[in-house]
Z-matrix of the N, CA and C atoms (Angstrom, degrees):
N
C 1 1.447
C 2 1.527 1 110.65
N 3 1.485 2 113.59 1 -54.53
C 4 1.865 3 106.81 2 -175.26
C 5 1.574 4 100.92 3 -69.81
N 6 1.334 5 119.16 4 -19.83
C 7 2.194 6 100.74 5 178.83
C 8 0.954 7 121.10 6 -89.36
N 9 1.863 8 104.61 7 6.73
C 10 1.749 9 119.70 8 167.44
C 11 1.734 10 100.00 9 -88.15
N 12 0.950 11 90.92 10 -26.90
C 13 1.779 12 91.20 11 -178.76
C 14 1.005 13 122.51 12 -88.00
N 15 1.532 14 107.60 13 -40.22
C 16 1.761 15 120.49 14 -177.33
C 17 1.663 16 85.88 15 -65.26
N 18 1.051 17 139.95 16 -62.07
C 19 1.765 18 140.20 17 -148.27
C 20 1.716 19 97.42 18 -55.82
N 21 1.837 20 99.72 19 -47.44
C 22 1.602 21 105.52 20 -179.98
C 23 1.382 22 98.37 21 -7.75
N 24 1.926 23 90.52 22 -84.89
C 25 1.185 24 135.56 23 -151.53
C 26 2.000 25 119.67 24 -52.83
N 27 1.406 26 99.32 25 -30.21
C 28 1.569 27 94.26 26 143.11
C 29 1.333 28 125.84 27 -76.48
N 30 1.130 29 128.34 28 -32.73
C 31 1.334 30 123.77 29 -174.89
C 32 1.569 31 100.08 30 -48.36
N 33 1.602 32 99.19 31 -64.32
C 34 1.833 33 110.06 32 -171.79
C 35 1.783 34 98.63 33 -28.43
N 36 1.690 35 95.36 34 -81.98
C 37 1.720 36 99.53 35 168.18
C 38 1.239 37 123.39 36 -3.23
N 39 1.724 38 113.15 37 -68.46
C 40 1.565 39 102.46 38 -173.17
C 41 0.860 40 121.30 39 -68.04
N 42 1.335 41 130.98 40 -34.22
C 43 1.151 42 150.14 41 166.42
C 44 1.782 43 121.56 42 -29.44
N 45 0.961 44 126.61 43 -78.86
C 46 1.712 45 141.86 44 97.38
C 47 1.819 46 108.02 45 30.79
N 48 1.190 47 100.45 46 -84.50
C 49 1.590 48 100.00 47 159.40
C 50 2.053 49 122.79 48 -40.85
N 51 1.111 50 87.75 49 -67.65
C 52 1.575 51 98.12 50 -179.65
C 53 1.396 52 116.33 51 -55.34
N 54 1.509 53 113.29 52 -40.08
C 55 1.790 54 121.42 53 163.73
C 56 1.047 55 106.06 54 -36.68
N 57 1.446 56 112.47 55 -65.33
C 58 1.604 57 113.42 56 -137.07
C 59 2.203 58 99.33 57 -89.98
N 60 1.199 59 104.85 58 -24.76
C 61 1.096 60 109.00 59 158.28
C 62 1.531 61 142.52 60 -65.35
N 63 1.061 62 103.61 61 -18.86
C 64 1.567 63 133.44 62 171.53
C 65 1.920 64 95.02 63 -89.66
N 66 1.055 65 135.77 64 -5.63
C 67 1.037 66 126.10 65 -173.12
C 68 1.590 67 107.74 66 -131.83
N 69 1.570 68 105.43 67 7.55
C 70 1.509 69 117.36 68 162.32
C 71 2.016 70 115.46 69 92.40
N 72 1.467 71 81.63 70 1.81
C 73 1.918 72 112.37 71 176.96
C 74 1.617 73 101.70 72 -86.07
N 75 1.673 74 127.46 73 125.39
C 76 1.173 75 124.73 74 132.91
C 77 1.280 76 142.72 75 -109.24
N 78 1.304 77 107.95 76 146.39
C 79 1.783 78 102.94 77 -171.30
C 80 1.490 79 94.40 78 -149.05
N 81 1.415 80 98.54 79 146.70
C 82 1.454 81 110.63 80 165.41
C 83 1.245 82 127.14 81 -82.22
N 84 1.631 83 106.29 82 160.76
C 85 1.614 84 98.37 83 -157.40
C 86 1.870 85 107.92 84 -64.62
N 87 1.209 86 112.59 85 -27.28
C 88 1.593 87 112.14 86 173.93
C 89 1.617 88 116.97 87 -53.90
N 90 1.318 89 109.12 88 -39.27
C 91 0.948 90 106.87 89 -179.35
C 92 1.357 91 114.46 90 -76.30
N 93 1.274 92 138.23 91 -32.89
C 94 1.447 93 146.94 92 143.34
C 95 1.335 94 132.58 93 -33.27
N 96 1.340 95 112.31 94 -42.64
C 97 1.250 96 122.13 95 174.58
C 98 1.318 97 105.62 96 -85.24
N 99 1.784 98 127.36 97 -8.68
C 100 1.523 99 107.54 98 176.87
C 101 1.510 100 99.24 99 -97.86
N 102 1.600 101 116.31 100 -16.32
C 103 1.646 102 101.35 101 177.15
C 104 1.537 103 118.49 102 -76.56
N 105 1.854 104 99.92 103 -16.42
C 106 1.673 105 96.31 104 167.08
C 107 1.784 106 119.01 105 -64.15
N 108 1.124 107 103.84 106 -27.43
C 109 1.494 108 114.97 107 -167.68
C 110 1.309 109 91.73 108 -77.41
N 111 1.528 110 129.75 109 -62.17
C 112 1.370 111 104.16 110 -165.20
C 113 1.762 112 105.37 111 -90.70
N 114 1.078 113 135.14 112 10.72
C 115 1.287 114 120.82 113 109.81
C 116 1.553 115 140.30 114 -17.52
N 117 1.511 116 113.14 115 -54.59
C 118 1.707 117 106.96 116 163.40
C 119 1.322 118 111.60 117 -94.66
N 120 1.133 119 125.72 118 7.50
C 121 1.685 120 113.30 119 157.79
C 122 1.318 121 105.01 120 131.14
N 123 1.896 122 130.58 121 6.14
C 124 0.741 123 122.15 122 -146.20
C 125 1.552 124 93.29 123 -131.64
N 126 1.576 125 113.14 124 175.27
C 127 1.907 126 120.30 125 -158.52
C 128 1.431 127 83.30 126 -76.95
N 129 1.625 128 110.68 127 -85.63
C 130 1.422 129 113.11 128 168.21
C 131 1.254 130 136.03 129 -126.45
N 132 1.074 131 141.73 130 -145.07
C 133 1.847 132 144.05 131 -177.32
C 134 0.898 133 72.21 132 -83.33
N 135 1.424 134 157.84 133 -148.81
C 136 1.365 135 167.68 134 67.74
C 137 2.138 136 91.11 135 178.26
N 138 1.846 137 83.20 136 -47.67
C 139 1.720 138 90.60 137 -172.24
C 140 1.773 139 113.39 138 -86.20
N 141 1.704 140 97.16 139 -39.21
C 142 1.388 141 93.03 140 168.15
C 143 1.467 142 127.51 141 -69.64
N 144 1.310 143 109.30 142 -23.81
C 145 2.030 144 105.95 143 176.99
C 146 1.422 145 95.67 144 -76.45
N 147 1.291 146 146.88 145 -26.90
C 148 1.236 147 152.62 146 -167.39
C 149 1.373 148 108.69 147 -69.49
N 150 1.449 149 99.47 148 -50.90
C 151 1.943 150 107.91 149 177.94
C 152 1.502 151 126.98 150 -86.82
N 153 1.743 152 113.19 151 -15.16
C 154 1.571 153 119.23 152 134.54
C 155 1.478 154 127.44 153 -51.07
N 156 1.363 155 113.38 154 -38.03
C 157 1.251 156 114.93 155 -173.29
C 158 1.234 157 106.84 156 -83.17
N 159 1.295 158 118.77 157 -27.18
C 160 1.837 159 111.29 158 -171.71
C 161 1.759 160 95.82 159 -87.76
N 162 1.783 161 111.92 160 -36.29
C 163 1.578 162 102.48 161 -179.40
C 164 1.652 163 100.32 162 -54.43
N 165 0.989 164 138.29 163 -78.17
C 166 1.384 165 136.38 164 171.13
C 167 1.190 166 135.58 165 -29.26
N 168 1.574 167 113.95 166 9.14
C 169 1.856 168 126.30 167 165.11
C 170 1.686 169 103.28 168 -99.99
N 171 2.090 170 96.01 169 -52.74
C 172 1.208 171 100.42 170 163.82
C 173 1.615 172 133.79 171 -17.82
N 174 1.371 173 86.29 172 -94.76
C 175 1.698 174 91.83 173 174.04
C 176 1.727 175 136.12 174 -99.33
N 177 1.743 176 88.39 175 22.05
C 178 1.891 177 98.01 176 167.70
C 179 1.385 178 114.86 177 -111.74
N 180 1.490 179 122.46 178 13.25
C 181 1.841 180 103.46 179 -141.91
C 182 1.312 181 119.78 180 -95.09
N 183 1.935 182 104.30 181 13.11
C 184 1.295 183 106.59 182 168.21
C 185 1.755 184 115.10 183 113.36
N 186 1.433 185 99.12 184 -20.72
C 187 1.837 186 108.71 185 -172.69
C 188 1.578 187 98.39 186 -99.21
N 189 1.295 188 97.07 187 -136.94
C 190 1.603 189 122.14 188 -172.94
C 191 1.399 190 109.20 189 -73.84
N 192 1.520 191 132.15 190 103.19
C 193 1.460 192 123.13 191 -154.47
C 194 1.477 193 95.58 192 -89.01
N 195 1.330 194 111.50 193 159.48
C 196 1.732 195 114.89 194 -177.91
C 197 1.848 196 95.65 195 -92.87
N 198 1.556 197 130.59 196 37.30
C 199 1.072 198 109.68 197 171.23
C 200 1.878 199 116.42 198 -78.09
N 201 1.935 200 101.17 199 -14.15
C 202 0.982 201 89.94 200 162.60
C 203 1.500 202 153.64 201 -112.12
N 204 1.469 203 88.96 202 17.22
C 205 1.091 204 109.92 203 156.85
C 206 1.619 205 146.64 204 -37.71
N 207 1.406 206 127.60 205 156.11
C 208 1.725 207 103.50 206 176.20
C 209 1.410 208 94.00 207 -94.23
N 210 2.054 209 103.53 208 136.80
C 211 1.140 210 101.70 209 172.42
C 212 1.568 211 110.84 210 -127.32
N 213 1.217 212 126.86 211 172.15
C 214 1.437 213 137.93 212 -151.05
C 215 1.298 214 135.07 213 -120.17
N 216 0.917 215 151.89 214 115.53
C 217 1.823 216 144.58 215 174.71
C 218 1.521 217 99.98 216 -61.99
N 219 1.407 218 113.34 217 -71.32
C 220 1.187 219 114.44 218 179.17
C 221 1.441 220 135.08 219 -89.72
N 222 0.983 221 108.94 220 153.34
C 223 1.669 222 116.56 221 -171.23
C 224 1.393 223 122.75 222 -73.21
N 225 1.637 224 95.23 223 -19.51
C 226 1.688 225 124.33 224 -161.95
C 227 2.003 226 74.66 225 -66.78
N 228 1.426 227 111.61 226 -78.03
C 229 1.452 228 153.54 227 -124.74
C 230 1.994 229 75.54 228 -75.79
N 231 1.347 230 114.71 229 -51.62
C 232 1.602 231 111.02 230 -178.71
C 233 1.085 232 113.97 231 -52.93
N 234 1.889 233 115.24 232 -48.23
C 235 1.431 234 115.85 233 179.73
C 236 1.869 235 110.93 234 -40.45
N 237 1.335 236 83.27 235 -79.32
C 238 1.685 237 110.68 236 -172.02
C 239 1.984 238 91.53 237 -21.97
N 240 1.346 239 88.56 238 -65.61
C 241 1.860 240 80.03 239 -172.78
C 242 1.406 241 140.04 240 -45.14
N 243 1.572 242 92.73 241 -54.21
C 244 1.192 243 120.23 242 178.77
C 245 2.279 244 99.57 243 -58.91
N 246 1.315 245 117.52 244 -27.65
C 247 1.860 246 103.27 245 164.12
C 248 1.321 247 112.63 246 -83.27
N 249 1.716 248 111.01 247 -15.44
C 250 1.580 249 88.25 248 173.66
C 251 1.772 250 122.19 249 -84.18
N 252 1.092 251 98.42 250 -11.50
C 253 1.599 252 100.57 251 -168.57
C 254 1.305 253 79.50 252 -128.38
N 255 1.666 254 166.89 253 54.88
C 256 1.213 255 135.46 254 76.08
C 257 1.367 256 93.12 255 102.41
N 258 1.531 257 121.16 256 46.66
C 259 1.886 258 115.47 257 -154.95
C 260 1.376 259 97.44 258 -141.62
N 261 1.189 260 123.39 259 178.17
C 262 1.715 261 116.99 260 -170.39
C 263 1.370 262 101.80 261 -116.34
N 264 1.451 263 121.28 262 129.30
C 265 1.260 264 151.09 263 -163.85
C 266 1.801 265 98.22 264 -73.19
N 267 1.332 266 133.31 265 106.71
C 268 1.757 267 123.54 266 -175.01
C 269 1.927 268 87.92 267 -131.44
N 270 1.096 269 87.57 268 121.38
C 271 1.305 270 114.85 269 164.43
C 272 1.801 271 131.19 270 -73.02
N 273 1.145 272 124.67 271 85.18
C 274 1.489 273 114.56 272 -169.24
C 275 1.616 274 128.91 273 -111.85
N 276 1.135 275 116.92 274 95.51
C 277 1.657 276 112.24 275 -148.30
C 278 1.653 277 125.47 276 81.18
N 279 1.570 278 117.74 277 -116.09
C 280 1.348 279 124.49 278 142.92
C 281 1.176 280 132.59 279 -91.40
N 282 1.480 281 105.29 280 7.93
C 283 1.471 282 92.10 281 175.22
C 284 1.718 283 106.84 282 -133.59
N 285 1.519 284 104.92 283 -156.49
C 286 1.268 285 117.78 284 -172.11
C 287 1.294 286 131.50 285 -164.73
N 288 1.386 287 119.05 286 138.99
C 289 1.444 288 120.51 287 -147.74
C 290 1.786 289 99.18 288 -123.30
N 291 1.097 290 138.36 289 174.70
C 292 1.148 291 144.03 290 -158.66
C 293 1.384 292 115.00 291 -131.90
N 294 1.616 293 141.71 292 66.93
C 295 1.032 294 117.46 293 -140.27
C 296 1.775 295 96.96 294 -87.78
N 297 1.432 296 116.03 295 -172.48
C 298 1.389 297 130.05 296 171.31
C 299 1.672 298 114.02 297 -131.97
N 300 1.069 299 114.19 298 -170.91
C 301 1.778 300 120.48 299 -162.24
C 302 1.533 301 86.05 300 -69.93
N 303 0.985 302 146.78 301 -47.40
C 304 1.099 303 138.95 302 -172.34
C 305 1.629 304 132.95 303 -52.30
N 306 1.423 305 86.41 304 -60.55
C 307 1.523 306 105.41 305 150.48
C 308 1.996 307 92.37 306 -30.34
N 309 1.345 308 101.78 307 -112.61
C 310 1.307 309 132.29 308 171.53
C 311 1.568 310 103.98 309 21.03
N 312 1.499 311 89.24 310 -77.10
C 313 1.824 312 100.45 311 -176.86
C 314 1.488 313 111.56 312 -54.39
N 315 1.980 314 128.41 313 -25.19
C 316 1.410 315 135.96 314 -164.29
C 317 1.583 316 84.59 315 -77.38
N 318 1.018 317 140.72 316 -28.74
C 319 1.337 318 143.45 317 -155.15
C 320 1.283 319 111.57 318 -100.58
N 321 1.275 320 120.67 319 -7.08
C 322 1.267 321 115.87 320 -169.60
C 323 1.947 322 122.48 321 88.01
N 324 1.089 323 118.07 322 12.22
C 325 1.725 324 120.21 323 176.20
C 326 1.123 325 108.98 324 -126.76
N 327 0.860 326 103.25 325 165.31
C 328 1.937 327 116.35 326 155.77
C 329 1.699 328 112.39 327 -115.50
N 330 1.214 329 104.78 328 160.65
C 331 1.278 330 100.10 329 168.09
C 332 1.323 331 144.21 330 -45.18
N 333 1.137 332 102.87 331 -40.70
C 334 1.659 333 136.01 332 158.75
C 335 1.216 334 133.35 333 -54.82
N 336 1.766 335 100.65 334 -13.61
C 337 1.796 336 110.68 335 -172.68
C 338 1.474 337 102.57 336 -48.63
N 339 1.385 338 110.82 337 166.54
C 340 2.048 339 106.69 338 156.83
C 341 1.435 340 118.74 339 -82.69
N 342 1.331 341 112.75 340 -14.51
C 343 1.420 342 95.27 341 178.60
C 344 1.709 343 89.87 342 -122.13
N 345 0.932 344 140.56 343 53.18
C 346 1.553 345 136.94 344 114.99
C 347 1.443 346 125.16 345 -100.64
N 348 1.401 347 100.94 346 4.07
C 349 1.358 348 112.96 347 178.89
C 350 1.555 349 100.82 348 -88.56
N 351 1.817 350 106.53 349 -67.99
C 352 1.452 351 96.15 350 170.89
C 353 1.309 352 142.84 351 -34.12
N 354 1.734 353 113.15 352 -29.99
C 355 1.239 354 138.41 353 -167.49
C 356 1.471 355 102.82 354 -67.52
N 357 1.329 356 113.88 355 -57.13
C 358 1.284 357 139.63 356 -172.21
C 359 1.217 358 107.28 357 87.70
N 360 1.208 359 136.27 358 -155.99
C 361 1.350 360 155.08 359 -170.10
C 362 1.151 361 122.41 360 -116.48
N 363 1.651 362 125.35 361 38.09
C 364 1.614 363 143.89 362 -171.45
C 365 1.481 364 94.17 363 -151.83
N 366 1.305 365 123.23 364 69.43
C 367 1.155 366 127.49 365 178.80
C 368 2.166 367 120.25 366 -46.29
N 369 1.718 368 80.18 367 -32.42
C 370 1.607 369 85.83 368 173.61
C 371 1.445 370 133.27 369 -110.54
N 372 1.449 371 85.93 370 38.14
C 373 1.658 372 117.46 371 173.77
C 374 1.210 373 101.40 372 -163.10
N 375 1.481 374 126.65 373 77.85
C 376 1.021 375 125.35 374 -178.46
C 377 1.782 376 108.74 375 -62.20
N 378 1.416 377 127.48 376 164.23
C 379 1.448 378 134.07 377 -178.01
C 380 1.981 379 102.27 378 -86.04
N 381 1.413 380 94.10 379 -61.33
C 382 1.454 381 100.90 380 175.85
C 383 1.737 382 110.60 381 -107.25
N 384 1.252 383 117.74 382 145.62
C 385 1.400 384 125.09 383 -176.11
C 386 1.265 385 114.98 384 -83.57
N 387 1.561 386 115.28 385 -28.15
C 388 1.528 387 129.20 386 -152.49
C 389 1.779 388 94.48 387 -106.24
N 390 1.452 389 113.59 388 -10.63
C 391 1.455 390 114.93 389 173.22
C 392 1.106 391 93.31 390 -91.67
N 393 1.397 392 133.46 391 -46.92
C 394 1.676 393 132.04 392 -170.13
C 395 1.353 394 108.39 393 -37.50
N 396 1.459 395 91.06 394 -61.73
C 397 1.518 396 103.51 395 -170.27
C 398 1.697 397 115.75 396 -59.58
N 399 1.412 398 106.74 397 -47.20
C 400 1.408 399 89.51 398 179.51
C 401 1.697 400 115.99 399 -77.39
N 402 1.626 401 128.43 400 3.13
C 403 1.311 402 116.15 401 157.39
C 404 1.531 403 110.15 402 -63.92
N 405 1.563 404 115.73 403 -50.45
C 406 1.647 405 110.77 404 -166.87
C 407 1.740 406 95.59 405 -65.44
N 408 0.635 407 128.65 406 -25.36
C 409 1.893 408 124.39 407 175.77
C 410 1.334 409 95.95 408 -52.16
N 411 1.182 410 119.37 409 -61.44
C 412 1.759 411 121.74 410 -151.90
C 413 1.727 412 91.07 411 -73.99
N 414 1.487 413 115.66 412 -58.57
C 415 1.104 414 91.27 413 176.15
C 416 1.625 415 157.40 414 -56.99
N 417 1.815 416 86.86 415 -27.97
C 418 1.476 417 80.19 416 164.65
C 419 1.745 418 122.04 417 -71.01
N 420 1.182 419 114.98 418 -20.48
C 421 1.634 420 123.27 419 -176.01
C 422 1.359 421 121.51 420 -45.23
């Protein structure tokens, strides 16, 4: 699903390229592909292929999918939930879903892991970066 999206997202790029060249403008495709990115809201490609690729561990990775999960528009409305039911806050695109131990265990952790501990329970603010990272490691594995 994200190298159907990521590919989109060069296409747009070349695309982009060929505009601005037709209009006597050159740019390289890097540089194209980072004005597409911050185009969707993001610093650069580097961060947006990064956050396709992690949305796509999220909710592809083979276990307990968070489709049934409660999910959220707002972040305000995820927080709030995610302290009443004590659940981990996962961020996917614009929105956000709430996972539970189950989730957790589909993924490979427990609650208890050390680096879901470090992480804390604001998945899209992680606490530590260097735990983040080594959860998305394990998960993609």
């Amino acid at each position: 699903m994200t190298k159907s999206r990521i590919e989109s997202l060069k296409t747009r790029a070349k695309l982009l390229q060929k505009t601005k060249a037709k209009n006597g403008e050159e740019i390289q495709l890097k540089e194209a592909l980072n004005k597409i990115a911050q185009l969707s809201g993001f610093e650069n490609w580097r961060d947006l292929k990064h956050t396709l690729e992690v949305n796509d561990v999220l909710l592809n990775h083979g276990g307990t999918g968070p489709q049934t999960l409660p999910w959220f528009k707002s972040y305000e409305e995820a927080c709030a939930f995610r302290d009443k039911t004590n659940g981990v806050l996962v961020p996917y695109q614009k929105d956000f879903f709430v996972a539970d131990e189950d989730y957790l265990k589909s993924l490979g952790f427990s609650e208890q892991d050390p680096d879901v501990l470090k992480v804390g329970r604001n998945w899209a603010e992680p606490k530590d970066k260097e735990a983040w990272s080594r959860l998305l490691s394990r998960m993609k594995a």
